[in-house]
NULUM-112783 format. One line per 8 residues: number of its first residue (from 1); for each residue x, y, z of N, C-alpha, C, CB. Coordinates in nm, 3 decimals, padded with zeros to 5 digits. Glycine has a CB too. Example, Ala and Ser with C-alpha at 12.3 -4.5 7.8 and 13.67 -1.06 7.14 Angstrom:
% NULUM-112783
1	01.319,-00.569,00.780,01.230,-00.450,00.780,01.320,-00.330,00.780,01.131,-00.447,00.905; 01.285,-00.225,00.708,01.367,-00.106,00.714,01.290,00.003,00.787,01.408,-00.060,00.572;
//
This chain:
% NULUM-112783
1	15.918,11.016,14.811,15.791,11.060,14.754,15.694,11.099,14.867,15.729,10.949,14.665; 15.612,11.205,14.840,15.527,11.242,14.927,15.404,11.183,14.964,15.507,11.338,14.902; 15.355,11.175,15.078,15.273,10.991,15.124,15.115,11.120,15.049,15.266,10.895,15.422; 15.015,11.068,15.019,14.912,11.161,14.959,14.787,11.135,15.076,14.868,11.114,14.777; 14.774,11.226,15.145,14.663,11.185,15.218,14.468,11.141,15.122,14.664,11.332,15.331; 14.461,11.026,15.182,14.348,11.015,15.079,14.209,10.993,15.174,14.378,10.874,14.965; 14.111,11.051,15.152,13.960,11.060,15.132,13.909,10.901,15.242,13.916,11.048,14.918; 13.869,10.895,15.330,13.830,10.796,15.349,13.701,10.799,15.468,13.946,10.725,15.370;
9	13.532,10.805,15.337,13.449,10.838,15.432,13.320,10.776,15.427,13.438,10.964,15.434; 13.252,10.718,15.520,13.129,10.660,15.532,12.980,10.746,15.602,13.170,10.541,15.611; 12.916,10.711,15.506,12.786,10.814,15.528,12.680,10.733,15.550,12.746,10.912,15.404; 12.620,10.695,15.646,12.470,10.643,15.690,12.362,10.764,15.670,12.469,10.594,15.866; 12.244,10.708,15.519,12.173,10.828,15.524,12.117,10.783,15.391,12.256,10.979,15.541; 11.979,10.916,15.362,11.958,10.898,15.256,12.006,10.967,15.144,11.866,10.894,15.259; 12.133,10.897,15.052,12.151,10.954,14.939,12.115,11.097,14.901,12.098,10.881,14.869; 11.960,11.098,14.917,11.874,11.230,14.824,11.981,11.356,14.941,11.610,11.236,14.853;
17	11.960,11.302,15.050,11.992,11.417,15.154,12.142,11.480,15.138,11.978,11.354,15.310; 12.214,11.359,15.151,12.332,11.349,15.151,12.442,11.413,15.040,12.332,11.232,15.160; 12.434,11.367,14.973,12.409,11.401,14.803,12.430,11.555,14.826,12.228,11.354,14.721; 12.381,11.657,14.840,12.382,11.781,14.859,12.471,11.839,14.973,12.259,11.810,14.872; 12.525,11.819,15.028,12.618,11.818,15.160,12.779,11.809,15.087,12.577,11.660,15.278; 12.765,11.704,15.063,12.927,11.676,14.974,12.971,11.779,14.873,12.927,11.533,14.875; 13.126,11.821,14.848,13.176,11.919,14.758,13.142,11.883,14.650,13.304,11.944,14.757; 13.162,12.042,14.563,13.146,11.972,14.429,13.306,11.959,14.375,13.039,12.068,14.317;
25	13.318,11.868,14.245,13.409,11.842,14.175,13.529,11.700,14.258,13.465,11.997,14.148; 13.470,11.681,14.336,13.576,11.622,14.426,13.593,11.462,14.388,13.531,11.642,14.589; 13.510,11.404,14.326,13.517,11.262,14.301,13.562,11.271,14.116,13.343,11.175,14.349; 13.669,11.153,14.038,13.651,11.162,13.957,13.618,11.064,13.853,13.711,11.216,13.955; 13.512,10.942,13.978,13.433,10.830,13.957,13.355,10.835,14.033,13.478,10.718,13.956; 13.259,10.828,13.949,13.112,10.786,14.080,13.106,10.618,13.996,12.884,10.929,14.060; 13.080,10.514,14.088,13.024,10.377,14.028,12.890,10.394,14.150,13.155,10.203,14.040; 12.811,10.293,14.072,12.686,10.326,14.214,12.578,10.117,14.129,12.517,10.610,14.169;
33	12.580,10.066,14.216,12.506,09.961,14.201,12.353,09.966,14.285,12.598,09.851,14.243; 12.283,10.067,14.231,12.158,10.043,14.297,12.080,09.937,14.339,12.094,10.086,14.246; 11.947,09.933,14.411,11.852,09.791,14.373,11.841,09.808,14.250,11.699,09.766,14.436; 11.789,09.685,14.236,11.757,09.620,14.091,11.587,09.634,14.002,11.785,09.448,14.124; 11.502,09.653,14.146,11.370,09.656,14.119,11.341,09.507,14.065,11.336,09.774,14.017; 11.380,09.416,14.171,11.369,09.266,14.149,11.189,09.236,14.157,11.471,09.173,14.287; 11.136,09.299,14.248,10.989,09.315,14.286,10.982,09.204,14.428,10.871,09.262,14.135; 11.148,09.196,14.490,11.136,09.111,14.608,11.248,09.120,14.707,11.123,08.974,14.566;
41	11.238,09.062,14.837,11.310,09.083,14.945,11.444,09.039,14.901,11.257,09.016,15.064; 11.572,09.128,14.892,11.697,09.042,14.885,11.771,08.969,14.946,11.761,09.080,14.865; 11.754,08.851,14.968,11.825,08.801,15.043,11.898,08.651,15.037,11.759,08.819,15.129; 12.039,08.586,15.047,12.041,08.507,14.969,12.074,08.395,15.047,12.112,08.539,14.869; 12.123,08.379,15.160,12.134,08.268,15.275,12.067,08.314,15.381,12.276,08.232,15.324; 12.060,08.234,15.492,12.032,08.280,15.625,12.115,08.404,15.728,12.040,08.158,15.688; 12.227,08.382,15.669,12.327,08.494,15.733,12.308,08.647,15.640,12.511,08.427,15.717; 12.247,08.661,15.572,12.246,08.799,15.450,12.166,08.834,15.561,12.175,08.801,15.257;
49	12.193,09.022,15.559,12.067,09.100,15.590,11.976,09.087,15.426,12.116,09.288,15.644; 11.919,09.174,15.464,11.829,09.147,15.352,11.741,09.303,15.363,11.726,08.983,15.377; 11.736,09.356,15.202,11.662,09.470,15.178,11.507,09.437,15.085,11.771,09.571,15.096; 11.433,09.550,15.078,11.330,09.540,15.009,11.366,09.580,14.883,11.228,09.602,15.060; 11.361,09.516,14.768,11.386,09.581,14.638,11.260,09.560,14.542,11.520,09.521,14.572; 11.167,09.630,14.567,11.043,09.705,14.523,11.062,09.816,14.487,10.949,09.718,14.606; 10.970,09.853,14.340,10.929,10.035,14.335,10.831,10.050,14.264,11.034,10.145,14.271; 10.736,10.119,14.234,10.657,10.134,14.196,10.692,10.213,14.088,10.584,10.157,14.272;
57	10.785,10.293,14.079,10.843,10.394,13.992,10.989,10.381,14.006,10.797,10.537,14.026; 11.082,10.316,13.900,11.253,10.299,13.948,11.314,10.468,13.919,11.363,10.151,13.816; 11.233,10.518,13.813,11.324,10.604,13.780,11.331,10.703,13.818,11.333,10.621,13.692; 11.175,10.704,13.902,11.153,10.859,13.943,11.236,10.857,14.120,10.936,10.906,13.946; 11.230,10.703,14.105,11.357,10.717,14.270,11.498,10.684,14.211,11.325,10.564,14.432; 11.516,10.654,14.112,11.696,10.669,14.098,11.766,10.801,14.039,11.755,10.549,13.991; 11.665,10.861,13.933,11.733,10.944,13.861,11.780,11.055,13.961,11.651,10.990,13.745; 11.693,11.144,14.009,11.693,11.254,14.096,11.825,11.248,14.182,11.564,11.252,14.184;
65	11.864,11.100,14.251,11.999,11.074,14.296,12.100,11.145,14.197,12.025,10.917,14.304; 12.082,11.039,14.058,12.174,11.070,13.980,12.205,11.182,13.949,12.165,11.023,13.897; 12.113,11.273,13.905,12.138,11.402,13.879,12.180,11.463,13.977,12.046,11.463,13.833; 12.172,11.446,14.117,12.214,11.538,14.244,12.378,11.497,14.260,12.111,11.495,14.406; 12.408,11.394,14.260,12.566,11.318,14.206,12.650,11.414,14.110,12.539,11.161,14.103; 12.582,11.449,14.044,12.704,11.479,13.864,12.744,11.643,13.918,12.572,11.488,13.624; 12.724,11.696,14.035,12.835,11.774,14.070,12.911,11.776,14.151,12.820,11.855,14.079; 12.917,11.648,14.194,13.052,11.610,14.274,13.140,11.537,14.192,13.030,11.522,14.403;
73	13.098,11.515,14.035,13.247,11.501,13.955,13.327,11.620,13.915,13.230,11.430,13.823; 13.472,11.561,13.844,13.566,11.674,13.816,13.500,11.661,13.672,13.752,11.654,13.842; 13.547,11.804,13.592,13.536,11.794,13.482,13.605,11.701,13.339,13.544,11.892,13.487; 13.671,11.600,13.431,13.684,11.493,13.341,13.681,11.359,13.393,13.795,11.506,13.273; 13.567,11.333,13.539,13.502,11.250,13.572,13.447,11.206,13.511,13.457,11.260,13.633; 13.400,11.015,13.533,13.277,10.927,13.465,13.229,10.890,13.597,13.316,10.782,13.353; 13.069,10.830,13.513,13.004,10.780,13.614,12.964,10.635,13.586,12.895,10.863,13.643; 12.922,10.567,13.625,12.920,10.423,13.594,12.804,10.330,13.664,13.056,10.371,13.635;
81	12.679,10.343,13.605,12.549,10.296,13.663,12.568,10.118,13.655,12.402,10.366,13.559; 12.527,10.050,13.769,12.527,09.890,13.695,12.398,09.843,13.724,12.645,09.768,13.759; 12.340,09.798,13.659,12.196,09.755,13.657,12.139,09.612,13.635,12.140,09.827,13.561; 12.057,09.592,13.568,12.018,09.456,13.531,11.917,09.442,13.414,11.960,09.391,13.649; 11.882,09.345,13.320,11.772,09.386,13.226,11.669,09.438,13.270,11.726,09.298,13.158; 11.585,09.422,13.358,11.441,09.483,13.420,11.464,09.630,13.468,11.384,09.391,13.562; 11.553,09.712,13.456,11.546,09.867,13.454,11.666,09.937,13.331,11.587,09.924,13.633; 11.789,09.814,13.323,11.865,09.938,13.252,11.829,09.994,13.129,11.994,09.907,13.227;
89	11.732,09.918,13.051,11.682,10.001,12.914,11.653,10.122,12.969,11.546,09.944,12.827; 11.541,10.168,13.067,11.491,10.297,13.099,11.572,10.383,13.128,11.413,10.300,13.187; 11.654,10.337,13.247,11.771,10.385,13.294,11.876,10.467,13.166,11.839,10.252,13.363; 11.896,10.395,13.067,11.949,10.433,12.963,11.952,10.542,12.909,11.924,10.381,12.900; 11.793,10.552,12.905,11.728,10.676,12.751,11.704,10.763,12.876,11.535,10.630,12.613; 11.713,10.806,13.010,11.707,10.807,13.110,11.842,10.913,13.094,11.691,10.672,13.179; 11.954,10.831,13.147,12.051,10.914,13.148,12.108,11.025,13.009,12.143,10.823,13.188; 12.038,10.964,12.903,12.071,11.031,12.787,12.024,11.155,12.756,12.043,10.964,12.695;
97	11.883,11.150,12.821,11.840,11.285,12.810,11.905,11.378,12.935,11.677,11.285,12.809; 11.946,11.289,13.013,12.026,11.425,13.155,12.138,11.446,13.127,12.051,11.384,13.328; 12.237,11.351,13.041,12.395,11.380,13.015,12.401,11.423,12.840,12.504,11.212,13.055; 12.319,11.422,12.779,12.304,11.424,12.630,12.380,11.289,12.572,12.372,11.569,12.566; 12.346,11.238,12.482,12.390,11.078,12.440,12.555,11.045,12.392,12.289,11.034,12.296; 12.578,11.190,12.323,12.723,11.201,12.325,12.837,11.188,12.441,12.737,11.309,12.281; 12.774,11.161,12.560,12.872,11.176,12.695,12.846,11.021,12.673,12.822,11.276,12.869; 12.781,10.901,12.652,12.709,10.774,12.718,12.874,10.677,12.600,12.454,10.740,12.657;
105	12.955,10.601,12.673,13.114,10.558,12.628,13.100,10.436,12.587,13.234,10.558,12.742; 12.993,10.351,12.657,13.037,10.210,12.624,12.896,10.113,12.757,13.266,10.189,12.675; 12.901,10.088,12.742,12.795,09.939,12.816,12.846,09.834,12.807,12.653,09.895,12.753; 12.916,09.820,12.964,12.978,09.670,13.012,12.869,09.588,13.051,13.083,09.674,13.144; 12.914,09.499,12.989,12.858,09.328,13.019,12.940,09.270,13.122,12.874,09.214,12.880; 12.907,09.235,13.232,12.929,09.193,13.334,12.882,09.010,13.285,12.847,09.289,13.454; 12.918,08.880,13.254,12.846,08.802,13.262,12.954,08.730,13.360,12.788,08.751,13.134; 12.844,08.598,13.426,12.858,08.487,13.534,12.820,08.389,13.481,12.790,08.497,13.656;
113	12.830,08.294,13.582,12.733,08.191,13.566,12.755,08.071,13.696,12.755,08.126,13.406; 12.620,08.114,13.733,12.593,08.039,13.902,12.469,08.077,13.895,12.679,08.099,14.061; 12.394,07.959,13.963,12.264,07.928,13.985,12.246,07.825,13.926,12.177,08.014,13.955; 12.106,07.837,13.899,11.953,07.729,13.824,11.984,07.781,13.669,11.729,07.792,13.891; 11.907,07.691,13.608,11.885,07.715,13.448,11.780,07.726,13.483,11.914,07.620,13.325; 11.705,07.790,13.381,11.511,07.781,13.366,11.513,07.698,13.243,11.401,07.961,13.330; 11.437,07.632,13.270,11.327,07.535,13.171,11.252,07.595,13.065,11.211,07.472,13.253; 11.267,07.748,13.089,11.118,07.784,13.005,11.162,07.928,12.944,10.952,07.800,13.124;
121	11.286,07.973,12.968,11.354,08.102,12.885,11.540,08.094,12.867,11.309,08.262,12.992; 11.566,08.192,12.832,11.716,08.154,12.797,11.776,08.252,12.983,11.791,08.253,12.577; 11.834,08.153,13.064,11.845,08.200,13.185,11.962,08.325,13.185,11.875,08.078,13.278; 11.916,08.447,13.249,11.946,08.552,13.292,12.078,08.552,13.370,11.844,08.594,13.355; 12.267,08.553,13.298,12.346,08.538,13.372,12.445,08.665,13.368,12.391,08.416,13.349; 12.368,08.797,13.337,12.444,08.943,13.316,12.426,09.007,13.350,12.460,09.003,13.241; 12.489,09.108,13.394,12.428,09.251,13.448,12.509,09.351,13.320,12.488,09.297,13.651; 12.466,09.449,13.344,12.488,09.569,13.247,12.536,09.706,13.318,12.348,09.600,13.171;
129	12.656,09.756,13.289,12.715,09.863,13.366,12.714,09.994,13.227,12.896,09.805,13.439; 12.664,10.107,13.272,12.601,10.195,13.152,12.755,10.302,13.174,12.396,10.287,13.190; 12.836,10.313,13.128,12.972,10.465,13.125,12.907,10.580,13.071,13.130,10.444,13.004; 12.909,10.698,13.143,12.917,10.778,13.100,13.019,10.875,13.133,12.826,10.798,13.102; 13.079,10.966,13.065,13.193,11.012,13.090,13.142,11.218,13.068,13.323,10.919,12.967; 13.209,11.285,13.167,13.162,11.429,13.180,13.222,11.488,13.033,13.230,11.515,13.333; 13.307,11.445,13.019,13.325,11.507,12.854,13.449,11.453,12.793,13.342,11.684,12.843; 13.334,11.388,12.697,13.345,11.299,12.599,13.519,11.266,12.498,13.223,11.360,12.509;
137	13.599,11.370,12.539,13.695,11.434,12.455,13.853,11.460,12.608,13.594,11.619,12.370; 13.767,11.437,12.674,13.923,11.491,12.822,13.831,11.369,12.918,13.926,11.756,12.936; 13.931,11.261,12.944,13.820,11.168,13.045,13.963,11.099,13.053,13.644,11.062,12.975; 13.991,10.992,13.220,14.068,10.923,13.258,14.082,10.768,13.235,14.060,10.955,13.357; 14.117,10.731,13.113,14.173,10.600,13.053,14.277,10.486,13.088,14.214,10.635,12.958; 14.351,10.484,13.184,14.462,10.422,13.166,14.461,10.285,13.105,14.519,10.421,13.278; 14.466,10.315,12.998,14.502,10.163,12.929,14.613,10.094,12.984,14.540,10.170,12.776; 14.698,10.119,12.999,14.791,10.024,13.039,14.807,09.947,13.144,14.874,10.065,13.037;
145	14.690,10.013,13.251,14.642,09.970,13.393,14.574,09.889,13.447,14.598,10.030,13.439; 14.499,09.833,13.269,14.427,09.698,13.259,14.505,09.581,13.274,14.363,09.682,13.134; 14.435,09.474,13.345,14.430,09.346,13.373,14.435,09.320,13.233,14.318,09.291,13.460; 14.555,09.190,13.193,14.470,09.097,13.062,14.419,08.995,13.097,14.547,09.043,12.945; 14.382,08.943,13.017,14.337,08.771,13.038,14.368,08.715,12.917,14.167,08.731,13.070; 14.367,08.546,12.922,14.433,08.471,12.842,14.321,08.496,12.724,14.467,08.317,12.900; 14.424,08.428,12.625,14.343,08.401,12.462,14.285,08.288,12.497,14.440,08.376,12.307; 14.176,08.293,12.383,14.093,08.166,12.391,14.116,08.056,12.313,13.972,08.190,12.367;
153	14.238,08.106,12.214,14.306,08.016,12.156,14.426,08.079,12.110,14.233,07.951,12.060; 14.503,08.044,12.238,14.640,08.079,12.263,14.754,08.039,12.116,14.681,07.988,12.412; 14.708,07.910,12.075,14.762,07.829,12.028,14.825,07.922,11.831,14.640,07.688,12.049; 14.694,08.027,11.802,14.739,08.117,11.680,14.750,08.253,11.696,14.653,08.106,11.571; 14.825,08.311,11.825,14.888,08.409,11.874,15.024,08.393,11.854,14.857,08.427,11.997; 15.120,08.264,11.930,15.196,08.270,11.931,15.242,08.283,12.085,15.208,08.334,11.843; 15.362,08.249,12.113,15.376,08.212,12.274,15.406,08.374,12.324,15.531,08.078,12.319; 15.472,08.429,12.262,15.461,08.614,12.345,15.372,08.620,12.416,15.430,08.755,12.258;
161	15.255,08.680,12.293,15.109,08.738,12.296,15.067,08.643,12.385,15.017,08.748,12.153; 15.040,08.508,12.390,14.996,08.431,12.461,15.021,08.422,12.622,15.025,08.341,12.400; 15.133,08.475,12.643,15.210,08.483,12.775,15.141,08.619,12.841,15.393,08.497,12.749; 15.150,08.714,12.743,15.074,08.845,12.787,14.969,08.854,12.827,15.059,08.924,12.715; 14.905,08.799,12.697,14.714,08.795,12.747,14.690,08.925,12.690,14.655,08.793,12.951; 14.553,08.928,12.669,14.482,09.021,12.558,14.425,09.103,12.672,14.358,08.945,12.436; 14.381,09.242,12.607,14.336,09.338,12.733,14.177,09.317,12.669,14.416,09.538,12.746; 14.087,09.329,12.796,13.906,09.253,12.826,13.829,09.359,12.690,13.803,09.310,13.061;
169	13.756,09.334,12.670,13.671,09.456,12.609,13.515,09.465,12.647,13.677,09.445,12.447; 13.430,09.521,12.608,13.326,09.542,12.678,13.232,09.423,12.758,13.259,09.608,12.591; 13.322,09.324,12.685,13.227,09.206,12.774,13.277,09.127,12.854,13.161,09.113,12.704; 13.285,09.117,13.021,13.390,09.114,13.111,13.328,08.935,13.211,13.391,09.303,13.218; 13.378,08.872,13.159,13.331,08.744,13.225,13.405,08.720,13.352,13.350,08.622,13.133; 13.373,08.716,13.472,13.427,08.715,13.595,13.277,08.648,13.679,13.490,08.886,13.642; 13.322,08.543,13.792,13.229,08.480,13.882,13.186,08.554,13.998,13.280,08.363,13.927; 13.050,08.593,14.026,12.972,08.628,14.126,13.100,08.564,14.256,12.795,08.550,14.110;
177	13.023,08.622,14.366,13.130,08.641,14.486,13.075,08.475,14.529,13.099,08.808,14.629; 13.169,08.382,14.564,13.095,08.269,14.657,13.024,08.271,14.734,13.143,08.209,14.715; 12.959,08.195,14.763,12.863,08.179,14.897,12.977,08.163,15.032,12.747,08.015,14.881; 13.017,08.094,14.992,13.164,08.046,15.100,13.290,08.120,15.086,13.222,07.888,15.070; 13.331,08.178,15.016,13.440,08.225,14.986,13.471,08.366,15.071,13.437,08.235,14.843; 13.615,08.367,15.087,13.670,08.476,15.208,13.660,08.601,15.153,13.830,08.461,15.261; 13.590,08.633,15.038,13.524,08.744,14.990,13.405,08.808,15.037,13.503,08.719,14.885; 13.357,08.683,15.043,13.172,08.730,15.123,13.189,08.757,15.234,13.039,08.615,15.143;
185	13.094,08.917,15.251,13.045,08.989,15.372,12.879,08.997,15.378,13.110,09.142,15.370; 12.857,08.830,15.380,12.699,08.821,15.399,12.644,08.973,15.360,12.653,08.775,15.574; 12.606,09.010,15.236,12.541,09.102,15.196,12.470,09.056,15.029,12.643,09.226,15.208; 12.355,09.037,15.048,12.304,08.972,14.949,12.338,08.998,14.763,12.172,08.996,14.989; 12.361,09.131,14.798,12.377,09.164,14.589,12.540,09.196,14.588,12.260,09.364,14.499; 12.627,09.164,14.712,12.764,09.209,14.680,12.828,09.180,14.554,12.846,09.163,14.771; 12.914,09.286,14.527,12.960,09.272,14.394,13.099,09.184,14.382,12.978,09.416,14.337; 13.157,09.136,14.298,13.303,09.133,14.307,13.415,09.193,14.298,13.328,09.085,14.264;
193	13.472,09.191,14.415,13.661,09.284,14.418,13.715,09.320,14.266,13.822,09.150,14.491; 13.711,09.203,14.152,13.769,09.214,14.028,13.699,09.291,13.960,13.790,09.105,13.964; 13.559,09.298,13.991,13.499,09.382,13.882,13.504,09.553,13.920,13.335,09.327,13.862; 13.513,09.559,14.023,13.570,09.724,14.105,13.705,09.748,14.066,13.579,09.727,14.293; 13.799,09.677,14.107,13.965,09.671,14.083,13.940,09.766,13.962,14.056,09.494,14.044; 13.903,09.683,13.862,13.926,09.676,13.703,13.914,09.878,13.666,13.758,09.547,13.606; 13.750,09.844,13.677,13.753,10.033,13.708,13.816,10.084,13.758,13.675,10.104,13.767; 13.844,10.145,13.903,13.886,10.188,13.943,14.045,10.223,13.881,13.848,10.141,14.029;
201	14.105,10.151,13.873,14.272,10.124,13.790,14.280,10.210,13.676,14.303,09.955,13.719; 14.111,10.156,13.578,14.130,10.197,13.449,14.088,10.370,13.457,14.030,10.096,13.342; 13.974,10.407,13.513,13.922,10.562,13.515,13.974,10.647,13.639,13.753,10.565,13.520; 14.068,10.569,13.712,14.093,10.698,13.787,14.237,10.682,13.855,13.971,10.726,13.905; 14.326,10.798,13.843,14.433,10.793,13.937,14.490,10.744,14.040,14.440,10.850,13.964; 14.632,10.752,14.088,14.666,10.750,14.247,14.655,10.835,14.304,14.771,10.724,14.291; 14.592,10.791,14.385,14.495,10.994,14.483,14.385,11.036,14.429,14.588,11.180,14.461; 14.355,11.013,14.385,14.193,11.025,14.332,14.091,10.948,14.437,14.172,10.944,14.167;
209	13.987,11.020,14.416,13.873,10.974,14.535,13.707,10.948,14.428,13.851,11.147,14.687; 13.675,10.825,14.506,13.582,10.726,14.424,13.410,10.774,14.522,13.656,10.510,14.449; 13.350,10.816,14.451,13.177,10.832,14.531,13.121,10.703,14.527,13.050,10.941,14.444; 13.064,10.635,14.623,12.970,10.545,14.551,12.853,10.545,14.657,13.035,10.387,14.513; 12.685,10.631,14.626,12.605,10.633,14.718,12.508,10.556,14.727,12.571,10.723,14.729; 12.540,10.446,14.659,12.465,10.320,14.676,12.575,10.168,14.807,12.444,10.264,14.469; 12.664,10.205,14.873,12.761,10.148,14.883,12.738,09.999,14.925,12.833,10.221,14.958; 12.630,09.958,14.967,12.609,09.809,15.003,12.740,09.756,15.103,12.601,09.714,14.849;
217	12.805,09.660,15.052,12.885,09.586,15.148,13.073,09.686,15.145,12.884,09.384,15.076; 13.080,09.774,15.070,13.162,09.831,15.048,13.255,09.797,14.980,13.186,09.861,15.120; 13.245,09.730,14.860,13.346,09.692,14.737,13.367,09.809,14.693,13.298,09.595,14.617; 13.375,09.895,14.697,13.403,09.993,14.611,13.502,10.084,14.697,13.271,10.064,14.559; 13.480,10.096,14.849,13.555,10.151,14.888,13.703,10.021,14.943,13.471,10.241,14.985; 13.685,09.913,14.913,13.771,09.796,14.906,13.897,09.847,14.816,13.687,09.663,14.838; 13.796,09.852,14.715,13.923,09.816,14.559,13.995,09.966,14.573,13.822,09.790,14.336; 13.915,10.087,14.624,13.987,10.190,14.591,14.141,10.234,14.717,13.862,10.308,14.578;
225	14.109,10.123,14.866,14.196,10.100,14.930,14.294,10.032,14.853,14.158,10.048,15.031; 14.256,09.936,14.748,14.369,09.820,14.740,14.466,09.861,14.587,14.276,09.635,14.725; 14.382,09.993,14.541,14.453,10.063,14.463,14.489,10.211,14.444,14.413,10.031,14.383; 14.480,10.289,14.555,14.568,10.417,14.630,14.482,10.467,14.580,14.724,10.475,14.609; 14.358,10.483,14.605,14.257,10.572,14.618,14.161,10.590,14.742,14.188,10.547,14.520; 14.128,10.754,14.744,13.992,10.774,14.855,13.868,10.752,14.822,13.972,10.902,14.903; 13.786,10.734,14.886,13.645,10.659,14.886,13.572,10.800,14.982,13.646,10.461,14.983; 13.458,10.802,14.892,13.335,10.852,15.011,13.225,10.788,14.966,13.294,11.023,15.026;
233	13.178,10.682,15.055,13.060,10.622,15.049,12.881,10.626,15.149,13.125,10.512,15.058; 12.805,10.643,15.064,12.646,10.672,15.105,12.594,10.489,15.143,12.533,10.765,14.929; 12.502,10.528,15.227,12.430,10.398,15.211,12.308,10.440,15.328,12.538,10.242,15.249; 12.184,10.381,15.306,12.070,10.452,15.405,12.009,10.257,15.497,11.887,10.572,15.256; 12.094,10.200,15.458,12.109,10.087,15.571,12.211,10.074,15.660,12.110,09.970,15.521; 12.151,10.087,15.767,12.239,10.065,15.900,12.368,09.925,15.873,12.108,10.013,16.045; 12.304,09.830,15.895,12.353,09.726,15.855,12.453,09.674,15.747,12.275,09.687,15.844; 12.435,09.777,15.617,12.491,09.758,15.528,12.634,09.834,15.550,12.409,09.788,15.426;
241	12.622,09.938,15.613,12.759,10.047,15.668,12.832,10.006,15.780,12.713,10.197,15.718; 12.773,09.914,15.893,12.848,09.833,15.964,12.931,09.741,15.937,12.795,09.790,16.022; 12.868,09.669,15.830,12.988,09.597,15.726,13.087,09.610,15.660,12.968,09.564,15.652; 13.025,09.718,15.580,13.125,09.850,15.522,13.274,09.888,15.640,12.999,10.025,15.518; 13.215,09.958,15.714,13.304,09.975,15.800,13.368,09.913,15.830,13.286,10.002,15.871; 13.364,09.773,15.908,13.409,09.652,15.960,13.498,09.623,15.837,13.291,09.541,16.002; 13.442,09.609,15.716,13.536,09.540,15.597,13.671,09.617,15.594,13.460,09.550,15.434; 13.625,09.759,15.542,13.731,09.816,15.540,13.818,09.902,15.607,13.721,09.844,15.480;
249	13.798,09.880,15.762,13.878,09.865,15.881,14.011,09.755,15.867,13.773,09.817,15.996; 13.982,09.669,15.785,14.045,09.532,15.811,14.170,09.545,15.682,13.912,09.381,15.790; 14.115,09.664,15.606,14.196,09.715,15.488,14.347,09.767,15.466,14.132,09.810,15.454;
//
């Protein structure tokens, strides 16, 4: 079989700039984990760099990205925003009016659970990943490429089904990255390997190449090494692309 040369590129810069430089049609996933618009410094031990995640306006600094993005998909590329409650409603009605609502597939629930409880509301343990897909009718699925996981009560399946495990559906329970664990690349909002894997597998090919111009610690260009894909990744922190690099040097 013929070895497929694949995509493997890191961009220090700002997105807005950048963004316009790159081909079109060439990615046929963009995932992108922006800030959050927490209204504070991120940072989560002493070893994290740490960014400012303030805005005065989220949308009028995320969208413009977004829209400069959606022509470096193929015409049966998705894109895959992940957010948090304090922007993705906007974000939402947001992308609906730039992709029309008929492209918008599904809204993953990402939930965890690590930290504090609050005393005084029902504590915040989800993030929200928004799909949208370039058209709605020709888009890259592999069902069969999904991970299962066990039943929750194995016991009225039957031992087959039970052995198999059921494939996830929109609501994907998997644990934040450890503090300690040989996962962490001291980068404060890193995501987890499983929750990249999962995509990546499910929306896009072998040989296919993954955008992500938010790239932080470089999970994204991780999972698409650890599943025969090219990566071109943005990021406008120094620090955050040294990691990047370093990580997936080691790949």
């Amino acid at each position: 079989m013929e070895k497929i040369s694949l995509t493997k590129q890191i961009i220090l810069g700002d997105n807005l700039i950048e963004l316009p430089k790159l081909p079109a049609n060439f990615a046929t996933m963009i995932y992108i984990d922006p800030p959050f618009n927490t209204g504070k410094v991120q940072k989560r031990s002493r070893n994290d760099i740490q960014y400012d995640d303030k805005f005065d306006d989220f949308e009028s600094f995320l969208m413009p990205r977004i829209e400069e993005s959606l022509r470096c998909l193929t015409k049966n590329g998705s894109i895959f925003v992940h957010l948090d409650y304090r922007e993705v409603h906007y974000i939402k009605v947001a992308m609906d009016k730039l992709l029309d609502r008929d492209k918008f597939m599904n809204e993953i629930i990402w939930s965890y659970d690590y930290g504090g409880r609050s005393k005084t509301k029902w504590s915040c343990k989800h993030d929200t990943i928004l799909w949208y897909a370039m058209n709605p009718k020709d888009y890259i699925f592999n069902f069969d490429a999904m991970d299962r996981i066990p039943y929750m009560a194995p016991g009225l399946v039957g031992p087959e089904k039970a052995a198999r495990g059921k494939t996830p559906t929109d609501c994907w329970w998997h644990t934040i990255v450890p503090t300690n664990g040989k996962e962490k690349c001291n980068y404060p909002t890193q995501k987890p390997l499983g929750v990249l894997n999962r995509l990546v597998k499910v929306h896009t090919n072998q040989g296919d190449t993954i955008l992500d111009f938010f790239c932080g610690s470089g999970t994204t260009g991780h999972a698409a090494i650890k599943n025969g894909r090219g990566y071109v990744l943005i990021d406008s922190n120094r620090e955050a692309i040294d990691i990047a690099a370093l990580r997936l040097a080691k790949q």
